[in-house]
Structure formats: C-alpha cells, structure tokens
VONU-913181 format. One record per residue (C-alpha): x, y, z; residue in one letter; residue number from 1. Coordinates in pm, 1 decimal. Last residue first. Layout:
<atoms>
atom X X&Y Y&Z Z&rest A&nr NUM
...
</atoms>
This chain:
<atoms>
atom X -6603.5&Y 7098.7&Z 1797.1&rest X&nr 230
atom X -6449.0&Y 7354.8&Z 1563.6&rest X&nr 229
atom X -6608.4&Y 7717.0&Z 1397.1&rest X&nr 228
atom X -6543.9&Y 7905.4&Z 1621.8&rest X&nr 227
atom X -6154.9&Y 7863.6&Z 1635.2&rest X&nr 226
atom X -6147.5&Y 7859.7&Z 1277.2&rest X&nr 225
atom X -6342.8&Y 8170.7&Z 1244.4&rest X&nr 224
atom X -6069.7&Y 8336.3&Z 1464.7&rest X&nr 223
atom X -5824.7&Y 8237.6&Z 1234.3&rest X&nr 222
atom X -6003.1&Y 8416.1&Z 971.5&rest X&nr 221
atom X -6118.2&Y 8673.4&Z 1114.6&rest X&nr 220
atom X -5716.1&Y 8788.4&Z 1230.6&rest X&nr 219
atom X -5635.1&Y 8707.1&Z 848.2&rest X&nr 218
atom X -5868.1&Y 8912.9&Z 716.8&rest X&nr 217
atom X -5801.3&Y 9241.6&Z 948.3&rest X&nr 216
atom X -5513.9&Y 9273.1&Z 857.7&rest X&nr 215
atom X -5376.0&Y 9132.0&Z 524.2&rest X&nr 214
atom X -5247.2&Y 8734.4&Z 507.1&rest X&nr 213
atom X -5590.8&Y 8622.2&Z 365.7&rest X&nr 212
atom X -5537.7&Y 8864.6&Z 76.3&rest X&nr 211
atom X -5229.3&Y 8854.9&Z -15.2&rest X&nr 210
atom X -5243.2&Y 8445.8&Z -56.6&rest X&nr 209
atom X -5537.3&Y 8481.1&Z -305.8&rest X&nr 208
atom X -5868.8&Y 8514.5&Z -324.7&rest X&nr 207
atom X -5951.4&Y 8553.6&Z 43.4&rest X&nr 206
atom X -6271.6&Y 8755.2&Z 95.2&rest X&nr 205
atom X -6577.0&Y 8576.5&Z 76.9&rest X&nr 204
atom X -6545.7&Y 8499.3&Z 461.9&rest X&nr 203
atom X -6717.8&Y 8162.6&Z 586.8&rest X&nr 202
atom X -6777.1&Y 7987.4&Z 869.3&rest X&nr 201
atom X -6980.2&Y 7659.7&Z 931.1&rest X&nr 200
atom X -7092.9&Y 7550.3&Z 1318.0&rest X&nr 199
atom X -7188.8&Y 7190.1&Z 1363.0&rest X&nr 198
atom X -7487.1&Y 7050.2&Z 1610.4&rest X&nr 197
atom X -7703.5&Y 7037.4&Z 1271.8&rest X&nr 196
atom X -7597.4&Y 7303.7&Z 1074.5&rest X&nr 195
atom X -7513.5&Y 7608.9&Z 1233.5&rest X&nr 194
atom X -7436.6&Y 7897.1&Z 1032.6&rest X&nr 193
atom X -7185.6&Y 8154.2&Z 975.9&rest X&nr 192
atom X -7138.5&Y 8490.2&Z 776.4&rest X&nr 191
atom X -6883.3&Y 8714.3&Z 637.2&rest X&nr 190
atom X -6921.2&Y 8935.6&Z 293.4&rest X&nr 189
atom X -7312.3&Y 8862.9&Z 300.9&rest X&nr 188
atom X -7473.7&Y 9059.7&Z -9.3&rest X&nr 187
atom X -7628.2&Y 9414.1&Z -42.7&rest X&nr 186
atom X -7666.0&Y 9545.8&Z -420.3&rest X&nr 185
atom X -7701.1&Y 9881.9&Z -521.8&rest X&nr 184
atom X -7957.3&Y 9963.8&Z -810.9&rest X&nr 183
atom X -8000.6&Y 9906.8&Z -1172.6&rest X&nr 182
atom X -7777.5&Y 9559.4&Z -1264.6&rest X&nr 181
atom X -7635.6&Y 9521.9&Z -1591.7&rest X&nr 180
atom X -7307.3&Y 9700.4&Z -1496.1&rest X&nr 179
atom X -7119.6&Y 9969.7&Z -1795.8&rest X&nr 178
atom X -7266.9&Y 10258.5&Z -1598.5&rest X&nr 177
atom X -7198.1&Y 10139.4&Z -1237.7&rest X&nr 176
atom X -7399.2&Y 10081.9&Z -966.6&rest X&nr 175
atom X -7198.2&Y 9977.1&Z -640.1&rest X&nr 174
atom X -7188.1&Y 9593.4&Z -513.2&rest X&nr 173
atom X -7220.3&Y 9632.7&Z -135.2&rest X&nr 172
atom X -7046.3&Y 9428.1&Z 133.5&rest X&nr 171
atom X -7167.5&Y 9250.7&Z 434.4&rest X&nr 170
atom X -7031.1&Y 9125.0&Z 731.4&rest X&nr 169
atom X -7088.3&Y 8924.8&Z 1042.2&rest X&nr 168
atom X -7425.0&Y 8776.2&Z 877.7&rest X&nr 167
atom X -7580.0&Y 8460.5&Z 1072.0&rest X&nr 166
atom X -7704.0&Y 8352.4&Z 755.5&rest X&nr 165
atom X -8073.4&Y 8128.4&Z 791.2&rest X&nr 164
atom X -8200.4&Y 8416.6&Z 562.8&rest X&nr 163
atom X -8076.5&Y 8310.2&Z 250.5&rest X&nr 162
atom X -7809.9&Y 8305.4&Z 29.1&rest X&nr 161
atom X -7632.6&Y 8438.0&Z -312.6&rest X&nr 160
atom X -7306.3&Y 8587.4&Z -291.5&rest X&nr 159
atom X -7234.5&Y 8908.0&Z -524.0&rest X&nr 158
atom X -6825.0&Y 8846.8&Z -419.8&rest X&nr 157
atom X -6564.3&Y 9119.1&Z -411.7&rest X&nr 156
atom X -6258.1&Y 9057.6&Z -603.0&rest X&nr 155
atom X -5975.1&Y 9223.8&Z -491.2&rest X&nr 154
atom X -5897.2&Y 9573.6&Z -351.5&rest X&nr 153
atom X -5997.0&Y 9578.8&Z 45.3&rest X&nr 152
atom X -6154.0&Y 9872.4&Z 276.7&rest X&nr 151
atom X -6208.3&Y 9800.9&Z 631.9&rest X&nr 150
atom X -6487.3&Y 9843.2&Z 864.3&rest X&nr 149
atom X -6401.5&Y 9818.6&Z 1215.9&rest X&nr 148
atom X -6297.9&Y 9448.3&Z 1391.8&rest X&nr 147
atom X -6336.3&Y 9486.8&Z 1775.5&rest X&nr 146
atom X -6603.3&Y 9172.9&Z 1774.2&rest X&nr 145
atom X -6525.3&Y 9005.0&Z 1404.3&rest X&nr 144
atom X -6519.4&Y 8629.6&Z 1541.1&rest X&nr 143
atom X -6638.0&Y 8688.7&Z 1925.4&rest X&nr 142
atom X -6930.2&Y 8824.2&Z 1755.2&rest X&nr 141
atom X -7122.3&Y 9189.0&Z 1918.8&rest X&nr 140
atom X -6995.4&Y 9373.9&Z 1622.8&rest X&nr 139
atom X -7068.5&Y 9110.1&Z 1400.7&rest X&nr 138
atom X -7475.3&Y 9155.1&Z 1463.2&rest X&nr 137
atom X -7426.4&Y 9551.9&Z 1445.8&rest X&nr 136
atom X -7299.2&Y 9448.5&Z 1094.7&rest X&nr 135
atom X -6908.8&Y 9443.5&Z 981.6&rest X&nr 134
atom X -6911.1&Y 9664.0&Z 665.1&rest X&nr 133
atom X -6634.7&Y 9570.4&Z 449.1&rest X&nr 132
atom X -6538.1&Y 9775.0&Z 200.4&rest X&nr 131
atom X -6459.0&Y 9787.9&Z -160.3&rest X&nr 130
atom X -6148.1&Y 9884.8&Z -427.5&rest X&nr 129
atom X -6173.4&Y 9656.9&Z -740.2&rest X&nr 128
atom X -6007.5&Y 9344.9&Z -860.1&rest X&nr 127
atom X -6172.3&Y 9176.6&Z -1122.8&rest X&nr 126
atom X -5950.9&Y 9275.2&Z -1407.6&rest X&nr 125
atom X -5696.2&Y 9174.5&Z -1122.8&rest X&nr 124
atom X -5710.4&Y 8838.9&Z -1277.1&rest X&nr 123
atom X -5543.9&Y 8895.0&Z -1602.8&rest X&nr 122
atom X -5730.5&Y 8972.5&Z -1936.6&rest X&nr 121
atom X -5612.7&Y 9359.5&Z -2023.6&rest X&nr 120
atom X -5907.7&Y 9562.0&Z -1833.3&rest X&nr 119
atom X -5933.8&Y 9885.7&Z -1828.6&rest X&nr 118
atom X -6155.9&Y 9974.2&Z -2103.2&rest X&nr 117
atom X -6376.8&Y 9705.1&Z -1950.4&rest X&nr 116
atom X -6407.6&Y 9943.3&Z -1655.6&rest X&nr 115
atom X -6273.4&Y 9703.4&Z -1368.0&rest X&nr 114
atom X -6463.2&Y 9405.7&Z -1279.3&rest X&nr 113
atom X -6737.4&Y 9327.6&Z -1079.4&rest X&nr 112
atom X -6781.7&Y 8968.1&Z -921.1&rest X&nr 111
atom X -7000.8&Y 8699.7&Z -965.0&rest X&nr 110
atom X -7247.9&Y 8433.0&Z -857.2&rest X&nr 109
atom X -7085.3&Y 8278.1&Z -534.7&rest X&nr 108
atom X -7308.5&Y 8046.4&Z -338.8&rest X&nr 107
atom X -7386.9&Y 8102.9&Z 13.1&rest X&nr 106
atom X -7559.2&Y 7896.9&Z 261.5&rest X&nr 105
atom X -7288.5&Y 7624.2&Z 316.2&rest X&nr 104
atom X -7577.3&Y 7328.5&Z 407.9&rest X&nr 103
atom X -7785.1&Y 7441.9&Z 127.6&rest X&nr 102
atom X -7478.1&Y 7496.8&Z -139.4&rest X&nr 101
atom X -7390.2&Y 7153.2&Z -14.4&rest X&nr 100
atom X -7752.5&Y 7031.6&Z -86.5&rest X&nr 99
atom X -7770.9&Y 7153.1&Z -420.7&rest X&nr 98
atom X -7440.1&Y 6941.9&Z -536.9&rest X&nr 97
atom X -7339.3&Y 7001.9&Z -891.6&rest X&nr 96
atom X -7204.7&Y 7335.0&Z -831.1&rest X&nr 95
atom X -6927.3&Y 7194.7&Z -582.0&rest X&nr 94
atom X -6692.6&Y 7464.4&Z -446.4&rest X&nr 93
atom X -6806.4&Y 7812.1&Z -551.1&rest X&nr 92
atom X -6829.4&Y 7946.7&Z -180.5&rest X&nr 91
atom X -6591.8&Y 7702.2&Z 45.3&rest X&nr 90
atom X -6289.5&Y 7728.7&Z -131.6&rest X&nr 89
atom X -6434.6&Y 8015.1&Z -377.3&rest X&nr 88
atom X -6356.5&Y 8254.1&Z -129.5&rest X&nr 87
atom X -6263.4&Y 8126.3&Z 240.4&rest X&nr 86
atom X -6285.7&Y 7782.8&Z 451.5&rest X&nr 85
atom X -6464.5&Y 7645.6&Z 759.9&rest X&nr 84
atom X -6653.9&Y 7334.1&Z 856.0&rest X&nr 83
atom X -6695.2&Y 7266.1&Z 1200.6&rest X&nr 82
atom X -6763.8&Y 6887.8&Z 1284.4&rest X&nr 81
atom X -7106.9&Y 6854.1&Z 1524.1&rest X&nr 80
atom X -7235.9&Y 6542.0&Z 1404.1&rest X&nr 79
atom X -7472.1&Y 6726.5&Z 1130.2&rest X&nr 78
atom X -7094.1&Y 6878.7&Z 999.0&rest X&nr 77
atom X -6954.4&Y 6510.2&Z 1015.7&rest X&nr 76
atom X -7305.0&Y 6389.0&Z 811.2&rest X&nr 75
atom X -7271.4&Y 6620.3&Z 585.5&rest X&nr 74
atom X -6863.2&Y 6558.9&Z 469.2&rest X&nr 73
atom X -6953.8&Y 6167.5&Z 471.7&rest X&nr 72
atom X -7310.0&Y 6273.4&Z 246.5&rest X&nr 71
atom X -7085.8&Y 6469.4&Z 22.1&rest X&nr 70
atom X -6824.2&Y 6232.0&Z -42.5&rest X&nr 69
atom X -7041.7&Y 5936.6&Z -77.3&rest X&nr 68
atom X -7255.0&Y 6167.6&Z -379.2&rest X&nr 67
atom X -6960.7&Y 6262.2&Z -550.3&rest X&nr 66
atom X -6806.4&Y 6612.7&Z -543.4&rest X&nr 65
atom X -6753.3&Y 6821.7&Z -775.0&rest X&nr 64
atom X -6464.5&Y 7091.0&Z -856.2&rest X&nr 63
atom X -6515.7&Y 7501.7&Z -899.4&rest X&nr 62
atom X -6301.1&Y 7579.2&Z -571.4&rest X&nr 61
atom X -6132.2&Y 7352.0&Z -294.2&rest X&nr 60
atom X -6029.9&Y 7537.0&Z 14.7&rest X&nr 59
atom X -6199.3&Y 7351.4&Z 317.5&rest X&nr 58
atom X -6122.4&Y 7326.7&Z 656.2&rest X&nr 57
atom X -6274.7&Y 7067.3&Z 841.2&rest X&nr 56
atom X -6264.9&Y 7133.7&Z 1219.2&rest X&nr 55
atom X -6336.0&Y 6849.8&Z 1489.0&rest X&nr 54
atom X -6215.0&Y 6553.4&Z 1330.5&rest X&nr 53
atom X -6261.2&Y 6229.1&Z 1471.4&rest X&nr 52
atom X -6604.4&Y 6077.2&Z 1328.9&rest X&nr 51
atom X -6465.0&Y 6192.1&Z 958.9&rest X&nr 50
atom X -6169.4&Y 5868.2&Z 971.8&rest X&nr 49
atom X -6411.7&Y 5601.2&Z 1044.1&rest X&nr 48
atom X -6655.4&Y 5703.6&Z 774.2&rest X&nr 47
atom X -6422.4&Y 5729.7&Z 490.7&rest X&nr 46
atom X -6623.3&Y 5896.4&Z 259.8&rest X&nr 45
atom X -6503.4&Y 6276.3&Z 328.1&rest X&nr 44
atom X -6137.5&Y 6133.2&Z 256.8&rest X&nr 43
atom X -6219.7&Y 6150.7&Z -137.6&rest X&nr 42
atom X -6253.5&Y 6470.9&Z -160.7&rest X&nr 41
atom X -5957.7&Y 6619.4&Z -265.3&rest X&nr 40
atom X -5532.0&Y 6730.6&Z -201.5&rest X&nr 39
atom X -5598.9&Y 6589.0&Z 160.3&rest X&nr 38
atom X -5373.1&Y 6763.4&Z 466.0&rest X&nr 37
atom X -5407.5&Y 6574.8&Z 809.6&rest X&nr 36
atom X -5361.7&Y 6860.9&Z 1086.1&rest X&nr 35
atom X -5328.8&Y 6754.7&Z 1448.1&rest X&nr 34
atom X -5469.1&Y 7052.7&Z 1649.4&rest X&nr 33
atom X -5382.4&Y 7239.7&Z 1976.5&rest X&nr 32
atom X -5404.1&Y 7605.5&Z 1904.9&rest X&nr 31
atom X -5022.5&Y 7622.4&Z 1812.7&rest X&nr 30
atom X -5099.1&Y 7329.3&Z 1524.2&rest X&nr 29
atom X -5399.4&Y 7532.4&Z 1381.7&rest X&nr 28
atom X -5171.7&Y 7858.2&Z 1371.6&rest X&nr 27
atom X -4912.2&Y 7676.7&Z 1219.9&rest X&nr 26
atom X -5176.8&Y 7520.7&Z 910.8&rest X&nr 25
atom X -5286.2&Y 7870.0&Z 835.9&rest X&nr 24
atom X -5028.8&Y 8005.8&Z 573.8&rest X&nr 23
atom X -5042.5&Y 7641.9&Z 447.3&rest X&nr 22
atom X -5399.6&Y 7664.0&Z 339.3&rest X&nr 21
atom X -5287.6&Y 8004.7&Z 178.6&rest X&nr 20
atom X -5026.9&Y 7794.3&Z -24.6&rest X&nr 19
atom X -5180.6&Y 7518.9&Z -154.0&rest X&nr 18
atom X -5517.8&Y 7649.3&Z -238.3&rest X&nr 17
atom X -5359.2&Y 7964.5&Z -429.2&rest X&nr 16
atom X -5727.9&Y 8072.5&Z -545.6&rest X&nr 15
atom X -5592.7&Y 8052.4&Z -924.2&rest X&nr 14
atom X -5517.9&Y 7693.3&Z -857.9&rest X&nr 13
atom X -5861.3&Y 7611.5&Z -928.4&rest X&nr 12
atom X -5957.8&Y 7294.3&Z -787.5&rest X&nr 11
atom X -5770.3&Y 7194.1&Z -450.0&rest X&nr 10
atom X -5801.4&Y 7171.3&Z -86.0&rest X&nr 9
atom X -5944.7&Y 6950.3&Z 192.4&rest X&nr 8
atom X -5752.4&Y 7047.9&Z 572.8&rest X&nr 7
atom X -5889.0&Y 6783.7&Z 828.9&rest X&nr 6
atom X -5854.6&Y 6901.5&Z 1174.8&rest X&nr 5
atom X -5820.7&Y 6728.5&Z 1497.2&rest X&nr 4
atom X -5823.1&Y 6860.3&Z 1807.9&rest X&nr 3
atom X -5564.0&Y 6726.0&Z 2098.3&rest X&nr 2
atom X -5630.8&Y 6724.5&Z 2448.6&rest X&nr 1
</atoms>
C-alpha cells in the first residue's frame, strides 16, 4: 500500500533546502511513498489534504508560520502523522510559534565558531570538529542501534529542550577561552518524541548537503524517516 509523504521546505537557503530534501526524496519513493513537494506552509491548512499523509518532512529554517498552518501541521502530528526533518529545518523553523517549539522539543540557540582570529565571515566560521555520542538509550534504538560515536566538522547545535526528549544522541559544547559560557555544555544532538499518536525525529546535524550525505548521518536519517511515519 502506498505511504504518503508531504516534503515542506524553504527559508534560508544557506541550509541547501532544495537540494538535501531531494537527496532523500528516492529513498522515500523505494520505501513505498508518494512524495508531494511544497516550497512553504501553506499546504498544512488544507485539512483534506493533511488527513492522508503519513510522514511530513520538514526542511524550512528561520520563516513563520501562521496560526491555520500551524494548527493543520498539529493536528496531523496529534492524528498520528510523523514529522521529521534536520538542522535548522525542523530546529530554528518558526520562532514566532511557542507551541511548535513545544510540539518539536528543541529549539536551536547557537553554535561555536572558530577562534575569532580565524574567522574571515563565511559559514564555516562556525564549523568546528565535534562528536557524536549516541546514548545507552540510542544504542538500544532501531534508528541509531549499531551506530558508534562519530566525529563531524560543521556547526554543532547548543539546542534547548526538555525532558520529554527521547535522546539518541548528544553532543558537548567544549569550554573555550574566547566562549562566554564557564563549564561544558550537554545538549540533545538526536532525539524523538511522540506527540499525540505521532512520532517526531530530529538530528541537529545536517547543515548542508555534505553533511546529510556523510556516513553515519545519512543512514540515521533515513532511518528516522522510517520511524518516524504512520
């Protein structure tokens, strides 16, 4: 029987929305699903259209959302839609909205850059070497079960959340002398949630094209995915 998925992307192009969205779209087709592609929002409001889809995947970073929108993209999710998406996508989507950033469970709040004598005002200013720890929670996960640490260089996300995580992975922001912060920091890297009856899946790592296409992020990814639909 045929899934289908609802692929929402835009905002900063930056986060390659386009084209990492498109890296994944085969692998959703070969597992079964019919893929509609919206550049925005909008479709979350159409009632008739949200009560078929079984995975939302979202990639749509420092927009808003109006209030329609959000309650059609809730109410799937409550109705037992998955709702998946990396980075900033799903992250540092819609500031203006305090009851997506409840529903996602994370909310991006910064990431580290290089040694500001380093830096010359691209993007890789923020790209720094870091790993991955998966947790002894993740080992056990059919998403990031098998998966060993692994190191990355790109931006690594301070994530706010809470508790209600399911945390596959987490990844530590070092103390450094030109940082404002005092001690190591511990945030989510990887986690899910349920939401209703619908499962949500994030990974903070995926800030560009190279990144999501890298072992072992790509292979959590599409995993995720899997996990996360109807």
């Amino acid at each position: 029987m045929t899934k289908q998925a609802l692929v929402v992307r835009g905002g900063w192009d930056g986060h390659m929305p386009v084209e990492t969205t498109n890296f994944f779209i085969p692998f959703l087709e070969e597992n079964g699903f019919d893929v509609r592609v919206e550049e925005g929002t909008p479709v979350y409001a159409d009632t008739a259209f949200m009560d078929t889809v079984d995975l939302i995947v979202q990639i749509n970073t420092m927009n808003t959302i109006e209030n329609d929108e959000f309650q059609g993209l809730q109410r799937a999710v409550l109705g037992g839609a998955g709702l998946a998406g990396w980075h900033g996508g799903i992250a540092d989507s819609y500031r203006n909205n305090a009851d997506y950033l409840h529903m996602i469970g994370g909310q991006f709040a910064h990431h580290a850059g290089k040694d500001p004598a380093e830096r010359t005002g691209e993007q890789s200013d923020n790209y720094i070497p870091y790993t991955v720890h998966i947790t002894e929670y993740g080992k056990t996960h059919p998403i990031t079960a098998g998966i060993d640490d692994f190191d990355l260089v790109t931006e690594q996300y301070w994530v706010l959340s809470d508790e209600y995580n399911d945390v596959l992975a987490t990844t530590t922001q070092e103390v450094r002398p030109w940082d404002a912060w005092h001690r190591p920091v511990t945030a989510p890297a990887i986690w899910t949630r349920q939401w209703g009856e619908g499962r949500i899946f994030v990974s903070a790592p995926g800030h560009r094209l190279e990144i999501v296409e890298s072992q072992p992020v790509r292979t959590i990814i599409e995993r995720g995915l899997l996990w996360a639909a109807r």
